[in-house]
C-alpha positions as CSV (number, residue, x, y, z in Angstrom):
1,X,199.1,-183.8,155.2
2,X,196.0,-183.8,157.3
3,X,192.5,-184.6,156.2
4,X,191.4,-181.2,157.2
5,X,194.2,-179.3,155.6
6,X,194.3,-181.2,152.1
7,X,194.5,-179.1,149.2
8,X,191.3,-178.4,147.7
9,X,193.1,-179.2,144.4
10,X,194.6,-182.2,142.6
11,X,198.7,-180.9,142.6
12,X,201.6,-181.5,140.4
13,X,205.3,-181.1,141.3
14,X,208.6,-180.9,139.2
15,X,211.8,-180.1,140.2
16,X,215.7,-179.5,139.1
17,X,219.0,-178.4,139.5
18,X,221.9,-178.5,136.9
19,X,225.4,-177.6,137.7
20,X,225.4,-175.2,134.1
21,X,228.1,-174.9,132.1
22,X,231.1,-172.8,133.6
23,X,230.6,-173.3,137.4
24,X,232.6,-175.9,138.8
25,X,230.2,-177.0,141.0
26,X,226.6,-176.8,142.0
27,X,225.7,-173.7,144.9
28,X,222.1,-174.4,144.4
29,X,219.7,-176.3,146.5
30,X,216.3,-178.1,146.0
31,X,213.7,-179.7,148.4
32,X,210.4,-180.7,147.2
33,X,207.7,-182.6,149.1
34,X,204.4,-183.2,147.9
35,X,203.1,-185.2,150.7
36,X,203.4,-182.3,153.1
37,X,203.2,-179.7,150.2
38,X,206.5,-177.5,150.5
39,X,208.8,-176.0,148.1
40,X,212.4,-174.9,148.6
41,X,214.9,-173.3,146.3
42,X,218.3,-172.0,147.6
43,X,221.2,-170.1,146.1
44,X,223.8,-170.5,148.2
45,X,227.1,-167.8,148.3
46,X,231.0,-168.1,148.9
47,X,234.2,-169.4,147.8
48,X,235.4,-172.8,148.3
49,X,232.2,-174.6,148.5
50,X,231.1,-172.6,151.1
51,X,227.7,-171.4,149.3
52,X,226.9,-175.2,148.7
53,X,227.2,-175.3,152.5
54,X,224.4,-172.7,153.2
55,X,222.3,-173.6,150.5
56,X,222.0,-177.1,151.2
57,X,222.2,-176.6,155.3
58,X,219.4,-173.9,154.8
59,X,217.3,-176.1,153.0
60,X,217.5,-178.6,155.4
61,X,216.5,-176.5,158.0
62,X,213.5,-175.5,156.2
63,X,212.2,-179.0,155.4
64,X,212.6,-180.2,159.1
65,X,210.9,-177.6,160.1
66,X,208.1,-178.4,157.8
67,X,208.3,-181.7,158.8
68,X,208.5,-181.8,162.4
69,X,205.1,-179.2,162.6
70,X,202.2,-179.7,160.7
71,X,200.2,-176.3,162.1
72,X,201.4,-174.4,158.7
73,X,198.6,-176.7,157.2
74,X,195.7,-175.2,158.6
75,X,195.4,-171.5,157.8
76,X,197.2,-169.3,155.7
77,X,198.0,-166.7,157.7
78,X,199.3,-168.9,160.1
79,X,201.3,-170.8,157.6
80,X,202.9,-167.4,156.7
81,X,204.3,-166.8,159.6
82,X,205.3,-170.3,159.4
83,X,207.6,-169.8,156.6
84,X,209.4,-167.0,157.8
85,X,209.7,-168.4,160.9
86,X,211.0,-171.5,159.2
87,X,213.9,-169.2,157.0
88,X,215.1,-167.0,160.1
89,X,215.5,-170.4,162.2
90,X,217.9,-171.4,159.1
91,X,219.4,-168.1,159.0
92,X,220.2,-168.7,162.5
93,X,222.1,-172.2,161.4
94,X,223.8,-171.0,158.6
95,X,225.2,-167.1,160.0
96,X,226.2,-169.6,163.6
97,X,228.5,-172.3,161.4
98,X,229.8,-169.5,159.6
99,X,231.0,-167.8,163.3
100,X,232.2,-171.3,164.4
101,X,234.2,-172.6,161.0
102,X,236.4,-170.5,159.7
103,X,236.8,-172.2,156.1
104,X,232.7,-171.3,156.1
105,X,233.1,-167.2,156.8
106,X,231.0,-165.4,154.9
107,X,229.0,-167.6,153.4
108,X,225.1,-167.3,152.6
109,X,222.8,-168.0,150.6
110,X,218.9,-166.9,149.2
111,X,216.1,-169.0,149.2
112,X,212.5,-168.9,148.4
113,X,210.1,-171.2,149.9
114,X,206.3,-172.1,149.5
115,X,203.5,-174.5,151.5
116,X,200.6,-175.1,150.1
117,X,197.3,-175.4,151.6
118,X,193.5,-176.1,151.0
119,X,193.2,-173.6,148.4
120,X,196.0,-170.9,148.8
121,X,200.0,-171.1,148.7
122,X,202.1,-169.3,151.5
123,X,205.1,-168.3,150.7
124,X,208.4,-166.3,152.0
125,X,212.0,-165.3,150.5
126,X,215.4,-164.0,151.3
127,X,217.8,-162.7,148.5
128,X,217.2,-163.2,144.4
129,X,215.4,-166.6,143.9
130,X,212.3,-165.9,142.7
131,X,208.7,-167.0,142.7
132,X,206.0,-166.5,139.6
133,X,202.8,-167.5,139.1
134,X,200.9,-168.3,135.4
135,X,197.4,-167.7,135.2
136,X,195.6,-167.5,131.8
137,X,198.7,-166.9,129.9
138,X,199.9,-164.3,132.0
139,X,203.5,-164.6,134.1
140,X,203.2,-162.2,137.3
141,X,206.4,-162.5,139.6
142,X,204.8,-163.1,143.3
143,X,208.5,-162.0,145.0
144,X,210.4,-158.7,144.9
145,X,214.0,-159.3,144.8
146,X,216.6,-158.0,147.5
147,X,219.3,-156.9,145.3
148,X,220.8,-153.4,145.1
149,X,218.9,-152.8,141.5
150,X,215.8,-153.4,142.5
151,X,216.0,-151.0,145.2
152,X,217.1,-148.2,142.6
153,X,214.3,-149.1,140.8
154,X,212.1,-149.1,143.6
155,X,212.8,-145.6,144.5
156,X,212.4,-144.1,141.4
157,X,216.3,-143.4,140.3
158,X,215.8,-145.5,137.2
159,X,212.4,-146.2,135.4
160,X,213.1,-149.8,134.9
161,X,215.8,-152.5,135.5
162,X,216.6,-152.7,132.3
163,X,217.7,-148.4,132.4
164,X,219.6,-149.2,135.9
165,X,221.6,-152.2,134.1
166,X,222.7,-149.7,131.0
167,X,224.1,-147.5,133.7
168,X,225.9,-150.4,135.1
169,X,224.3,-151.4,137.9
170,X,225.2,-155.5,138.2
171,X,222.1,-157.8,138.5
172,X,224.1,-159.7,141.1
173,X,224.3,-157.0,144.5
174,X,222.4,-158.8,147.1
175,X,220.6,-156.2,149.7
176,X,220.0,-159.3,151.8
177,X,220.7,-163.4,152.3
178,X,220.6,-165.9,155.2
179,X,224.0,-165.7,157.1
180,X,225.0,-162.2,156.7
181,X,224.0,-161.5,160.5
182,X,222.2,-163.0,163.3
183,X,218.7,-161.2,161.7
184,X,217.5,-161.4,158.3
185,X,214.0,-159.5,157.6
186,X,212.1,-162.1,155.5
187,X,209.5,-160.9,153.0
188,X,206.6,-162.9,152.5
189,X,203.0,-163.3,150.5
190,X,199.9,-165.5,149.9
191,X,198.4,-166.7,146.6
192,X,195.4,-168.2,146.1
193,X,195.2,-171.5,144.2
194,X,193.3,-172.1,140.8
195,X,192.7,-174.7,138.7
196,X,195.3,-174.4,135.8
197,X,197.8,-172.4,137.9
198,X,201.6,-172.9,137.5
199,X,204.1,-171.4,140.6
200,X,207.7,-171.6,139.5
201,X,210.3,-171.3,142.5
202,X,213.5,-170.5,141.1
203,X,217.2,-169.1,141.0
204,X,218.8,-166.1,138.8
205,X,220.7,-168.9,136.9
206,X,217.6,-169.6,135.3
207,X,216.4,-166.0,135.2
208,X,219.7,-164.7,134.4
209,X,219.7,-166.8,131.5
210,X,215.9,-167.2,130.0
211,X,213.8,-163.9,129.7
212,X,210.3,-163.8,131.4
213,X,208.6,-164.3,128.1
214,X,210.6,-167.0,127.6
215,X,209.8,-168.8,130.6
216,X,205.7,-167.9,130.3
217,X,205.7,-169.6,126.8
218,X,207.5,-172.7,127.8
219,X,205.0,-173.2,131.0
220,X,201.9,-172.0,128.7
221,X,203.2,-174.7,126.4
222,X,203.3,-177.3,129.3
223,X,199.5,-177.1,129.8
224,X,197.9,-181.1,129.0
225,X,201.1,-182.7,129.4
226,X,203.3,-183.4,132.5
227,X,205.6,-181.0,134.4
228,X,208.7,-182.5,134.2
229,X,209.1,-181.9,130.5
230,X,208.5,-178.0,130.9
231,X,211.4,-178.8,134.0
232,X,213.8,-180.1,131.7
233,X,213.0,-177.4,128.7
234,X,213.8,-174.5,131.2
235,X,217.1,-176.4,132.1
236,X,217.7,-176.9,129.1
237,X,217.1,-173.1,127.3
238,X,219.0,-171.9,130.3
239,X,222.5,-173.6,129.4
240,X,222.1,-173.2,125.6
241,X,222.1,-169.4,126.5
242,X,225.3,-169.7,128.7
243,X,224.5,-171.6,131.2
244,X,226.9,-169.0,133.3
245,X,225.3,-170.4,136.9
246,X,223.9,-173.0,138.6
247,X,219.8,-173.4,137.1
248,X,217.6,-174.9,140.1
249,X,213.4,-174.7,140.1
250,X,210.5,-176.2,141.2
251,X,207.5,-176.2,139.8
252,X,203.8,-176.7,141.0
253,X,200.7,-177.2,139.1
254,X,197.2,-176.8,140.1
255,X,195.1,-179.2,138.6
256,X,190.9,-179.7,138.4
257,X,189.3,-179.2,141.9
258,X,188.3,-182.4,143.9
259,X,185.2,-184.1,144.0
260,X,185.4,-184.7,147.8
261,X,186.0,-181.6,149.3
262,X,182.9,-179.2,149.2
């Protein structure tokens, strides 16, 4: 990361992913660097490995594209753009190998990804994997998931997620993922860093499995010791409560602001 685009704050990382304890194998995908200062989570979707395809081809998309261009650095705005940019270029990748390889039809996945700068976070998302934020005790989920019960929600046919779910709506009916066509519209946000700060990036086998509450007291409880302990915990309450998916996150910390930058 360049001089003039170094976070304003000392940063933290943490990362997972756990294969759970009924799924055969592991859909999920995670790529953290905190040199460059990116986060990507990715659920991938289809039979026969194909989701572990997409997640993990999607991913790697993301990160190269981080990697190869350094301009997401410098402003948010611009590193907004940046990100979506960055996820329709991998929808591009995964819907084209799912036209070209049969085995691979109809695969796809979600993902959620972040890049941090001097003193904000950008960040975009496709699909169900989520992003939070903890500030002073409080858990606020950054992204709005693309699933069929969060748009009956949205539009005022239940009051709450919880009434649509005793109707029978299923938590699991994507509205959108990378590889269903050509186009994916990518939602996207900014957040500003402060000191104390934890962003999760994660997937619905963690949320599926661990209620919000849940999840704010284990970070809360994470504050003065490292990350990865708080990493492991989540995994960890996840499979004692089923463990029915894949569990994959990342976590970043804001720590005390640095002496050298003014």
């Amino acid at each position: 990361m360049s001089s003039d685009a170094a976070p304003s704050y000392s940063l933290e990382y943490a990362w997972r992913t756990d294969r759970g304890r009924v799924r055969a194998g592991n859909e999920d995908a995670v790529v953290v660097d905190p040199a460059l200062g990116f986060l990507i989570v990715a659920d991938g979707i289809g039979g026969a490995q194909a989701g572990e395809v997409a997640s993990v081809l999607a991913a790697d998309v993301i990160a190269e594209r981080f990697r190869r261009d350094a301009a997401y650095q410098l402003h948010p705005d611009t590193a907004k753009t940046f990100v979506e940019t960055a996820i329709e270029e991998a929808n591009i990748s995964v819907w084209r190998l799912s036209q070209i390889q049969p085995d691979l039809s109809g695969m796809g996945t979600t993902v959620v990804a972040g890049a941090v700068g001097l003193d904000w976070l950008a960040f975009a998302y496709v699909g169900d994997s989520r992003l939070y934020r903890l500030r002073e005790g409080r858990l606020e989920q950054l992204s709005r998931d693309h699933s069929f019960i969060q748009e009956v929600v949205d539009q005022g046919f239940f009051s709450s997620r919880e009434d649509a779910r005793r109707y029978g709506i299923g938590e699991n009916i994507l509205t959108r993922a990378l590889g269903s066509s050509a186009k994916v519209r990518v939602s996207s946000g900014l957040s500003d860093l402060a000191c104390g700060d934890i962003f999760l990036f994660c997937t619905d086998g963690l949320t599926g499995m661990v209620p919000e509450d849940w999840l704010c007291k284990v970070l809360v409880a994470s504050v003065g010791n490292d990350l990865d302990p708080a990493a492991e915990a989540l995994v960890r309450l996840a499979n004692e409560r089923g463990g029915t998916d894949n569990i994959t996150l990342a976590l970043l910390r804001v720590g005390e602001r640095l002496r050298h930058v003014g």
